[in-house]
N, C-alpha and C positions, 0 to 999 in steps of 0.2 A: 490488504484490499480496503478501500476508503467503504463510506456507508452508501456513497452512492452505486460504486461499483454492486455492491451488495445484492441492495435492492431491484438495482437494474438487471441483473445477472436472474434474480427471483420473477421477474415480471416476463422476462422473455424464457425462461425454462416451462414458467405454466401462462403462459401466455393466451392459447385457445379455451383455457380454464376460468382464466380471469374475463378473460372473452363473454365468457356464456356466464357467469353470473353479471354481467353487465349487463348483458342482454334481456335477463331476467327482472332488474334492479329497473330499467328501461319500458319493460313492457308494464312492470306492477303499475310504476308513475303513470305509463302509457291509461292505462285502466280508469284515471281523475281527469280526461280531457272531456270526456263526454257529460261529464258535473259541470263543467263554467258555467256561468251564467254573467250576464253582462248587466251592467246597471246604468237604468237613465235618471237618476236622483243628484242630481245638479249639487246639492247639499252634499253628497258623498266626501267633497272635498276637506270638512271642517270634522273635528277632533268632536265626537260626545260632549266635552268640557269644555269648547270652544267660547267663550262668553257670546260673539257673534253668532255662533248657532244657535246658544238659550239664547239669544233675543228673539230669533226666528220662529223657535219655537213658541214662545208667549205671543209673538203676532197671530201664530194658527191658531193660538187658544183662543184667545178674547177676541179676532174679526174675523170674518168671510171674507175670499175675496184673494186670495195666497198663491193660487190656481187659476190659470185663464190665460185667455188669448187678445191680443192688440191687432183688430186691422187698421190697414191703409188703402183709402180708398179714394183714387185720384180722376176726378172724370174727364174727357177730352176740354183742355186748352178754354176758355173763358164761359162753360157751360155749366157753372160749380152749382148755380143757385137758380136755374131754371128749373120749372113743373118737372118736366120728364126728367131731372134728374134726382130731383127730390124725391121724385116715386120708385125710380129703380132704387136710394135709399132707402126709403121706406120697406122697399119689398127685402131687399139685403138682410134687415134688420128681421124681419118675418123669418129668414131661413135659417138665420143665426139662431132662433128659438128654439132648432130641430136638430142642433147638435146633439150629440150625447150628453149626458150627464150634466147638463146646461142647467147654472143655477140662476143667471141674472146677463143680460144685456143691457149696456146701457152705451147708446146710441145718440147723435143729435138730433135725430127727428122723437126719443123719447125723453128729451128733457124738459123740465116746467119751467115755466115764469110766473111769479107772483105780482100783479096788481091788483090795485085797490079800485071798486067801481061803485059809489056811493061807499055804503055803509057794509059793500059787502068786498071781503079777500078772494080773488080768486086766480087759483094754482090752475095753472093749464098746459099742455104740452103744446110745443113750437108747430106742426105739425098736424092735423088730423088724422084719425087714426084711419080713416077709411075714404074709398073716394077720389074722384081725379083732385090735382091740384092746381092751384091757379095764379096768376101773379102776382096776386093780392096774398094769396099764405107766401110764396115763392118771399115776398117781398118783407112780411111778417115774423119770416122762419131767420130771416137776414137781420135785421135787426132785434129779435131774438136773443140769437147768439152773441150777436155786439154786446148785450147788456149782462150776460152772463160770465163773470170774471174765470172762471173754472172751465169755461169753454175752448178757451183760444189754447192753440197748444197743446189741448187732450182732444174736442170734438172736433174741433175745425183746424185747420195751418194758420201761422200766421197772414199769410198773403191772402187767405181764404180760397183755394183751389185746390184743398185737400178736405176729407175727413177720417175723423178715426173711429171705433168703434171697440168697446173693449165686453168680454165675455167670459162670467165666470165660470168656472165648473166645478163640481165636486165628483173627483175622478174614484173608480175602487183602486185598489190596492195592487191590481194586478196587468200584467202585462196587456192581456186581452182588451181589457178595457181602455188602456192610453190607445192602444193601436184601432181600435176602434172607430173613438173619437177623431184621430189624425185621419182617417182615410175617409172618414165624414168631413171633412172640412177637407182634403185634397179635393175628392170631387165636387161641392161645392164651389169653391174656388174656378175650377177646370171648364165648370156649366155656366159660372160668370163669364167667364173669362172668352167662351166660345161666343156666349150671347151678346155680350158686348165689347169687339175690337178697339174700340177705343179707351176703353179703360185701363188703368193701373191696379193690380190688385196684390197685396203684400200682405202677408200674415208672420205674428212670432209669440213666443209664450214662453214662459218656464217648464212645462212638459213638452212643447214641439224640439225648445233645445235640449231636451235630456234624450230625446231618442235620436233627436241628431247626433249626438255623442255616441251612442250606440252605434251606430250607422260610420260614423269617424272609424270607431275601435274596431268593429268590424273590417273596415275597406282598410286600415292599417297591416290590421292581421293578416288577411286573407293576401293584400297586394305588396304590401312592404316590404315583409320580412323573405318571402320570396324571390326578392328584387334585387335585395342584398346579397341574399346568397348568390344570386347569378351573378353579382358583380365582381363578390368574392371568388365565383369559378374563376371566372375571365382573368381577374391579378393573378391566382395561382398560375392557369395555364399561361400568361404570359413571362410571368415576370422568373416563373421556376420551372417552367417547358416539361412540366410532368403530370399525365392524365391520374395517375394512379396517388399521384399526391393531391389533386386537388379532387377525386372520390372519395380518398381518408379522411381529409379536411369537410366534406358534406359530411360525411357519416360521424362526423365528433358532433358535428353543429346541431345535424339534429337530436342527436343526445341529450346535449344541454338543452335544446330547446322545448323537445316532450319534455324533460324534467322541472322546465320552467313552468309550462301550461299543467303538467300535472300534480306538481304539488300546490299550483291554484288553487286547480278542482277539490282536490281531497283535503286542503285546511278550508273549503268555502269561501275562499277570496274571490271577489265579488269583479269581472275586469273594467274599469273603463276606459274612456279615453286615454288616460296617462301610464295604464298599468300591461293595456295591451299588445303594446309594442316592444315591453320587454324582450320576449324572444330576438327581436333583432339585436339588439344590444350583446347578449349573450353569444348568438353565432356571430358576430364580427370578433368577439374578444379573444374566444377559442380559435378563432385561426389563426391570430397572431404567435399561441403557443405552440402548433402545427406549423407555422414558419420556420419557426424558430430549431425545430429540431430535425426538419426536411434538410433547411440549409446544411446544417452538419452533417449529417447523411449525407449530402453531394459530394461536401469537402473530403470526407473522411474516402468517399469513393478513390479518388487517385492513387492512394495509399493503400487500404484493405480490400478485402475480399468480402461481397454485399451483405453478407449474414455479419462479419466482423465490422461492417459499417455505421448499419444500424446499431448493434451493441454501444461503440461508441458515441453515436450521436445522441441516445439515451442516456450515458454517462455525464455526458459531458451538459445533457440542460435538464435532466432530473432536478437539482436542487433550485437552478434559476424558474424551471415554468412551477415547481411547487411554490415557491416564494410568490412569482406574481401572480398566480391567483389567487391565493391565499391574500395577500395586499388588494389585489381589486374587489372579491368578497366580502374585507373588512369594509372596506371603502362603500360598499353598496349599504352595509346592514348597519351602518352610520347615518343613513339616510329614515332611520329609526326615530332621530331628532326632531326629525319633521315634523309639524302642524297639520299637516295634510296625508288624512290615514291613505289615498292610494300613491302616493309617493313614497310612504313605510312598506305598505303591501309590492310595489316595484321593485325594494334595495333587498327585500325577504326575497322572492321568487328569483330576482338575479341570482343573486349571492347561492341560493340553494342548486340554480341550474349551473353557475360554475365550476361549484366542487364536484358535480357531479361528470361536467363535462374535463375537471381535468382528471378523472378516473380513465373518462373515455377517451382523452390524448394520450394516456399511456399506457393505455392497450389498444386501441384501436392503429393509430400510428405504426406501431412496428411490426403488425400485424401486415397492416395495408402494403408497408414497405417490403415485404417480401415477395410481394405479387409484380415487383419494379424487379426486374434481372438486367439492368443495366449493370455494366462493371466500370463505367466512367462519368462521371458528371457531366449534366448538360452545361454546355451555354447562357448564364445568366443575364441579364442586360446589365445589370450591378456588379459590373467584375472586378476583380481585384486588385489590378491596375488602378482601375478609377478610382477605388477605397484605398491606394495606398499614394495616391496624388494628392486627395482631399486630406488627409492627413498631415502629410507634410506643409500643405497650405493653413491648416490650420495650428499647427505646432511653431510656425515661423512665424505665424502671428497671434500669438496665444496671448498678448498683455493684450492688443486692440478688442479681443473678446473677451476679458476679463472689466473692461471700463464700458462695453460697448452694452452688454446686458444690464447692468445698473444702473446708466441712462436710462436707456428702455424703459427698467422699473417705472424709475422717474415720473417720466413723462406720459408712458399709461396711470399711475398713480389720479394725473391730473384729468385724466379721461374717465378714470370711476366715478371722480369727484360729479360728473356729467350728468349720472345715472339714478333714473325714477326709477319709481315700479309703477307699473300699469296692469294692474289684474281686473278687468271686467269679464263674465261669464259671456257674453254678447263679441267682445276683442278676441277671445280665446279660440272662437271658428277662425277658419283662413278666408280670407275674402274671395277665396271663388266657391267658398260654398253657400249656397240657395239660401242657409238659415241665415248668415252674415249680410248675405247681400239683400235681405230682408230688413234684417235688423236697420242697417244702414240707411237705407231709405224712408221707414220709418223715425228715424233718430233728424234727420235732413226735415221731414215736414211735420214733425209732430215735434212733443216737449223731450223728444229723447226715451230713451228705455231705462237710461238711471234713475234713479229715485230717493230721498232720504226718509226716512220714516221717524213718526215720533208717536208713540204711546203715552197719554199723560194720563194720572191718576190722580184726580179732584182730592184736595184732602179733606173736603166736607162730607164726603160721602154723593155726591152728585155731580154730575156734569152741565146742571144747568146751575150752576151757584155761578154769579154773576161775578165775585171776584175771580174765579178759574176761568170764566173765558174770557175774561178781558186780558189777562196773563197770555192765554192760550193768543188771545188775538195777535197783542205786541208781538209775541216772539213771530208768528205769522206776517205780518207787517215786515217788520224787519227782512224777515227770510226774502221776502218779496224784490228787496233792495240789492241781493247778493247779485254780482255779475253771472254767476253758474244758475242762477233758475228763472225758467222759464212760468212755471205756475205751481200756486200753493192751494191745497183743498183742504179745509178745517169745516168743524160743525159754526165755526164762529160768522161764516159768509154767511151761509143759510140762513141763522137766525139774523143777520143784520139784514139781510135782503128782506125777511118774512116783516121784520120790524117795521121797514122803511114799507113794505105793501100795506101793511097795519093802520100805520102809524102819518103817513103821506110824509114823513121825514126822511129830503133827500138827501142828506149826512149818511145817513147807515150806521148806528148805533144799537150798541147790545141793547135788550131792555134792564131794568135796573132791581128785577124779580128773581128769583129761581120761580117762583111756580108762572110767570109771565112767558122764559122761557121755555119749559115744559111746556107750555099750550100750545106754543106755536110749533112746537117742534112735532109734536103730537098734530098739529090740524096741517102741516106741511107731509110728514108719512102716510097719513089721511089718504092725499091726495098724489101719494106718487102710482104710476103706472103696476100693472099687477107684476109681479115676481120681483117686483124693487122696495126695497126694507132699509133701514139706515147700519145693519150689522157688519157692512165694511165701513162704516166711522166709529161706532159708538156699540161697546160691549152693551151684553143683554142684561147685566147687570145696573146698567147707566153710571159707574162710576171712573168709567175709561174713555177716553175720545181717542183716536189718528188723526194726527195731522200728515201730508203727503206735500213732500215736493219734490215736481217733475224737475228734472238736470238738461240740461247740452253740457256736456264736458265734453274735453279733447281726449281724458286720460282719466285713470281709477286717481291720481295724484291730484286733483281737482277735486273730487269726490272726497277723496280721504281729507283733505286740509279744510271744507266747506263743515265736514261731519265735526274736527274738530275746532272750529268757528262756532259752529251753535251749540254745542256744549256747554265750551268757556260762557258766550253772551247767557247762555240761559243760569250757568254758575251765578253769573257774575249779577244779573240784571232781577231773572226769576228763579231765585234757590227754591222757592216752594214747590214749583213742578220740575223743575231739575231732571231729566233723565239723559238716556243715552240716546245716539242716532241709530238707528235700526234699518233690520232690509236688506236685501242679498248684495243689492253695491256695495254698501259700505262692509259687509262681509266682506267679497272679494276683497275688496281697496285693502282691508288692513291685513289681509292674509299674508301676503309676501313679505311686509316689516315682520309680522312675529316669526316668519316661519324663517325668515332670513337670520335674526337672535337666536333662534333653537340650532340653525346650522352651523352658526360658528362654536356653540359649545362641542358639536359632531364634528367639526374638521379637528378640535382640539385632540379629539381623543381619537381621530384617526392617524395625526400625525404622532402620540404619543403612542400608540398601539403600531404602527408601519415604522418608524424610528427604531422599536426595541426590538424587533423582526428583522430588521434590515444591520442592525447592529449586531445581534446573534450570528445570521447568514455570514455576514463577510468578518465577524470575528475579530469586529473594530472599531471601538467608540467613535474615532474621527472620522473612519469614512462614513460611518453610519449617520452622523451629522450631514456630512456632506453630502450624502445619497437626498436628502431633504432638500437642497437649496433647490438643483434644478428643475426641482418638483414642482416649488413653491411659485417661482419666477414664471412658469407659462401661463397658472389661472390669472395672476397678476395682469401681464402684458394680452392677454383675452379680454380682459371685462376693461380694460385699459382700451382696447380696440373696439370694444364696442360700445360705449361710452362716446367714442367721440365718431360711431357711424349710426347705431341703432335708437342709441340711449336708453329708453325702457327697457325693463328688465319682467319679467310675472314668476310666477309662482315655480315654474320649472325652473327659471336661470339661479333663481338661493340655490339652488342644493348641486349645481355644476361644480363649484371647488370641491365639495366631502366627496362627490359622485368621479370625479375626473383624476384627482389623488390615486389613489388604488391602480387607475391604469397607466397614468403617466411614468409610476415607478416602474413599469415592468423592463422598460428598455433599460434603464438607468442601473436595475438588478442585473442583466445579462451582459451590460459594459463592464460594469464596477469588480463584478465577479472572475471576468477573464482579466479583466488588468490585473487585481491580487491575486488571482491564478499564476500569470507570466511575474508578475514582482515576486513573490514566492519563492518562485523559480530560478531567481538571481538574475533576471533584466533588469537592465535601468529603465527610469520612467519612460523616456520618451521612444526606446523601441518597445517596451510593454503597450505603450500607447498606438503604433504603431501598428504592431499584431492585432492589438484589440482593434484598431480599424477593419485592419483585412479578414478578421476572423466573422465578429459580428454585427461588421459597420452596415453590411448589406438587411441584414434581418432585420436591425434598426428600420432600413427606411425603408423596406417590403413591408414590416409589419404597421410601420406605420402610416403609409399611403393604404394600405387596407382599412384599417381604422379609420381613416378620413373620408374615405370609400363609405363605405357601411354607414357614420353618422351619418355622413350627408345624406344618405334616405331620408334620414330623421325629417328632414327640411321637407321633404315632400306631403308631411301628415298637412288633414283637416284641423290638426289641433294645434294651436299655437303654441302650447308649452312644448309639445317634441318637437316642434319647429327650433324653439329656442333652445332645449336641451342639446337637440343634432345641430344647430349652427355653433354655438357655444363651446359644443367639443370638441368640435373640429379644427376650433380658433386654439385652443387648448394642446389638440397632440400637436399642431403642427409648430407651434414655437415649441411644444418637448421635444421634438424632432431635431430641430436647430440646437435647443439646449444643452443634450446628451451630445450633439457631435462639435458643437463652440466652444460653450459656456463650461462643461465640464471638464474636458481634457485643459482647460486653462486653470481650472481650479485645484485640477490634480497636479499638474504642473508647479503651479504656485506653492502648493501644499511644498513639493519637497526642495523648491528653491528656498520657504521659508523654515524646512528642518535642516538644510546647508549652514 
């Protein structure tokens, strides 16, 4: 008796035994689902050591201002700069001071202009603070703005039929408090918005999208993974006309799926957008191995007696479904490599709800199966006829498949070649959600939501030392030239504008003092408006300035090429304040390159780790190679195809090869296995080939139109990267699909015409 017979023989003797410690093993994990907790810290994405993170972190340290919200605010068609609209501005501005934890608004109607009027400077807002308005300010407030470089693009649109308005805040720590503040600016918004029909009004932030993501992983959870499973009922009942098989096939699913969400809970994994959809993942994989061994059960029906059926069909795919989940677990916890801790946190909780669920495919399964007293197989739509047509068709043509996938390569090859990355936190919603369609419209009339940031550090010890901002200015200047920005904010405008009010000189030159600077800079915070301080430009120390510039880009690959544009210039031009670009874009932007380098060391050791597995299993250096090619060839001709329809790639598409590996081989493991099964046996290749059609050609492509099935939810998330993970792999199984039934039988072909 082989070791599977063994084994199998031991699982169905204590069958209702194994049973109930499963059930036990189920309810413990069950016991960690009421621990989740969900996280809206946008930042969750980057590694503690992330160099882009410590930059982030040193901007919270040394400015204010990290926190906050951007409106837009659009008034009816050629009415931008009339009284009454300036004072429903003004009143805007008023309600904005009454958000929660509001540290600073700043507003068009609260910015200053400095002129000179005799012998005296004077700083004044655009604006009155009180008071109707008339067309004489209406007309004052307009050119105003014109004179204000830092205006266009943050406070006003270009066209001038927009404004913006930005507000800081300083949030606590705790959920209460975000939600707080959000539902204070919904109904604000809401009381706008009834009062005045004619307006546009659009809001976005770095905490409004972190609870959006919440709100994503949530309506993922709750509607997704349930969607899947219905869809997975409907394949089983159709495609294998048995109610009692696709009952077993839930009750495995959800197995692995409390085991997903509860070893969450109980290690404190934190879910978000990218980590909550897990469960889906999990129950579409497990029912592929529930295919796999129903189908046998059917077959074995014609011949044995139901209890003698089952036995068999457990015999006969114990070794194959251990193998591939065991392959697809490695394949998950390879995603370890990652840069991106809920991407690591996704491949752990898979990987953990697999093994747990192929516990519960081989006891729950044969279990389930005995509650079926059919004595004859149904009807499958994949009959065996068709599976031994396809065969023959593809056996008469077995070189045209052997040339026809290496093309292919080829020619996807040149479709990679195609592919950016595009990670913006703002791209990452789907465009029909509220926060997107925000974003968006803001990015349209404003300087955009991207941003570069630059921290300098005077090496005088001051930031009014007249050779650091003139340094500070140039590279300012320059940035101004770049086609991706719309506007730059440096402390260097302020003191030349202060200068030129000073000074009556209309050039606009630094003064040629530090202590000249300091005065003015000191008699300009003087006179800014109350709750506004210079601590989003210049540390409290004074020996740090930010400079800011706003972006339009199309893409994070704009972003990322402009960040390493000013570097080089500032290398190359100003080595003395030399630093790096900083800021959550440029975060995101370089996310995907690094995380994309740490994936390919993870695919290395998945395929070195799935190779010596796959080698042991069938007990054969060469096939164990060649279990590998077909593998290889679907991510290829996938990112090959999408290259030359989607192009951009983020943060989720790196980690589709390490992540799609693991499941790709499962077919390829329960082909490979009955063809050396029947070779073994004393077939020649091309009826081994042949068998192996009729045996497991159907399960092939049941389990893999379920799989295609199941990602494709993916595609339905608010989040762009399981958008891209579920398109991604669906472009993935479905050329494995074609691969295992073309591409390999030509290779195994090949294989023994070239030992002839």
């Amino acid at each position: 008796m082989t070791t599977s017979k063994r084994i199998a023989a031991a699982i169905l003797r204590h069958n209702r035994l194994f049973a109930l410690l499963l059930a036990l093993v189920v309810a413990v994990l069950a016991a960690g689902i009421p621990r989740l907790e969900f996280s809206t810290d946008n930042r969750a994405f980057f590694s503690r050591d992330n160099p882009e993170y410590r930059d982030l972190l040193a901007l919270d340290a040394d400015y204010t201002g990290t926190d906050g919200l951007l409106f837009l605010l659009v008034p009816p068609k050629g009415a931008a700069f009339d009284p009454a609209t300036l004072e429903a501005l003004r009143d805007f501005t008023d309600d904005a001071w009454q958000i929660p934890y509001v540290l600073r608004v700043d507003s068009p109607v609260n910015l200053s202009l400095s002129r000179s009027e005799g012998d005296e400077i004077l700083i004044e807002p655009l604006l009155p603070d009180t008071g109707p308005l008339t067309d004489d300010d209406a007309t004052r407030f307009r050119e105003g703005l014109a004179d204000l470089d830092e205006a266009e693009g943050r406070f006003v649109s270009e066209d001038g039929d927009a404004f913006g308005m930005s507000v800081q805040l300083v949030l606590p720590g705790t959920e209460a408090g975000r939600d707080e503040a959000q539902a204070h600016v919904t109904g604000m918004l809401d009381a706008w918005r009834a009062a005045h029909p004619g307006w546009q009004f659009r809001v976005t932030g770095g905490f409004l999208g972190g609870l959006a993501l919440e709100r994503i992983a949530i309506e993922d959870l709750t509607w997704l993974v349930p969607l899947a499973a219905l869809i997975v009922v409907v394949i089983l009942l159709y495609m294998m006309r048995t109610i009692v098989g696709a009952v077993t096939t839930i009750v495995v699913a959800v197995c692995g799926t409390v085991a997903t969400l509860g070893i969450a809970g109980w290690t404190g994994i934190v879910l978000t957008a990218g980590t909550a959809i897990s469960p889906l993942s999990v129950l579409v994989l497990l029912t592929a191995s529930c295919i796999h061994i129903m189908l046998s059960w059917m077959r074995a029906l014609d011949g044995d007696a139901p209890d003698r059926a089952i036995a068999t069909a457990l015999e006969e795919n114990l070794g194959a479904v251990t193998v591939t989940n065991l392959t697809t677990a490695i394949g998950f916890l390879c995603l370890n490599f990652s840069q991106a801790p809920p991407l690591r946190d996704m491949g752990n909780i898979i990987a953990f709800g697999l093994l747990v669920g192929l516990a519960a495919t081989l006891v729950v399964v044969p279990l389930g199966l005995r509650f079926d007293r059919r004595e004859h197989a149904a009807r499958i739509p994949v009959t065996h006829a068709m599976m031994d047509r396809l065969a023959l068709g593809v056996l008469r043509r077995w070189k045209l498949w052997l040339w026809l996938f290496p093309i292919g390569v080829l020619v996807a090859i040149t479709g990679i070649l195609r592919i950016g990355y595009d990670d913006s936190i703002f791209r990452y919603f789907s465009p029909r959600t509220e926060f997107r369609q925000s974003a968006d419209a803001i990015s349209e009339k404003l300087s955009g939501l991207d941003s570069l940031q630059f921290s300098f550090e005077a090496p005088e010890g001051s930031v009014f030392d007249p050779a650091f901002l003139a340094s500070v200015d140039r590279f300012a200047n320059w940035l101004e030239t770049q086609p991706e920005v719309i506007s730059v904010t440096s402390i260097a405008d302020i003191l030349k504008r202060m200068n030129a009010a000073m000074t009556g000189d209309e050039t606009r030159r630094l003064p040629d003092s530090r202590e000249a600077n300091a005065q003015l800079m000191m008699l300009y915070e003087f006179s800014l408006p109350p709750g506004h301080d210079l601590t989003s430009t210049i540390d409290v120390s004074r020996t740090k300035t930010r400079l800011i510039a706003g972006l339009r880009v199309a893409s994070s690959n704009e972003t990322r090429d402009l960040a390493a544009r000013s570097e080089e210039w500032l290398a190359r031009n100003e080595p003395v304040i030399a630093t790096r670009a900083s800021g959550i874009s440029v975060a995101f932007a370089r996310l995907s390159q690094q995380n994309n380098r740490q994936m390919l060391l993870g695919l290395g050791v998945v395929l070195a780790a799935i190779s010596g597995i796959m080698m042991l299993t069938l007990r054969s250096f060469t096939y164990g190679v060649i279990s590998l090619v077909p593998n290889l060839v679907p991510a290829v001709l996938a990112f090959g195809l999408w290259g030359y329809t989607f192009r951009d790639v983020n943060l989720g598409s790196t980690v589709v090869t390490t992540m799609t590996f693991g499941i790709v081989v499962d077919d390829t493991v329960h082909f490979l296995m009955h063809y050396l099964r029947r070779r073994r046996a004393g077939l020649a290749a091309e009826p081994a080939l042949r068998d192996t059609f009729s045996v497991v050609g159907a399960a092939i492509i049941i389990t893999s139109l379920a799989l295609m099935a199941g990602f494709a939810v993916m595609t339905l998330s608010g989040f762009v990267i399981n958008r891209h993970i579920g398109a991604l792999t669906v472009f993935v199984v479905g050329f494995a699909l074609l691969a295992d039934l073309l591409f390999l039988p030509a290779l195994l072909l090949a294989l023994k015409k070239g030992r002839r």
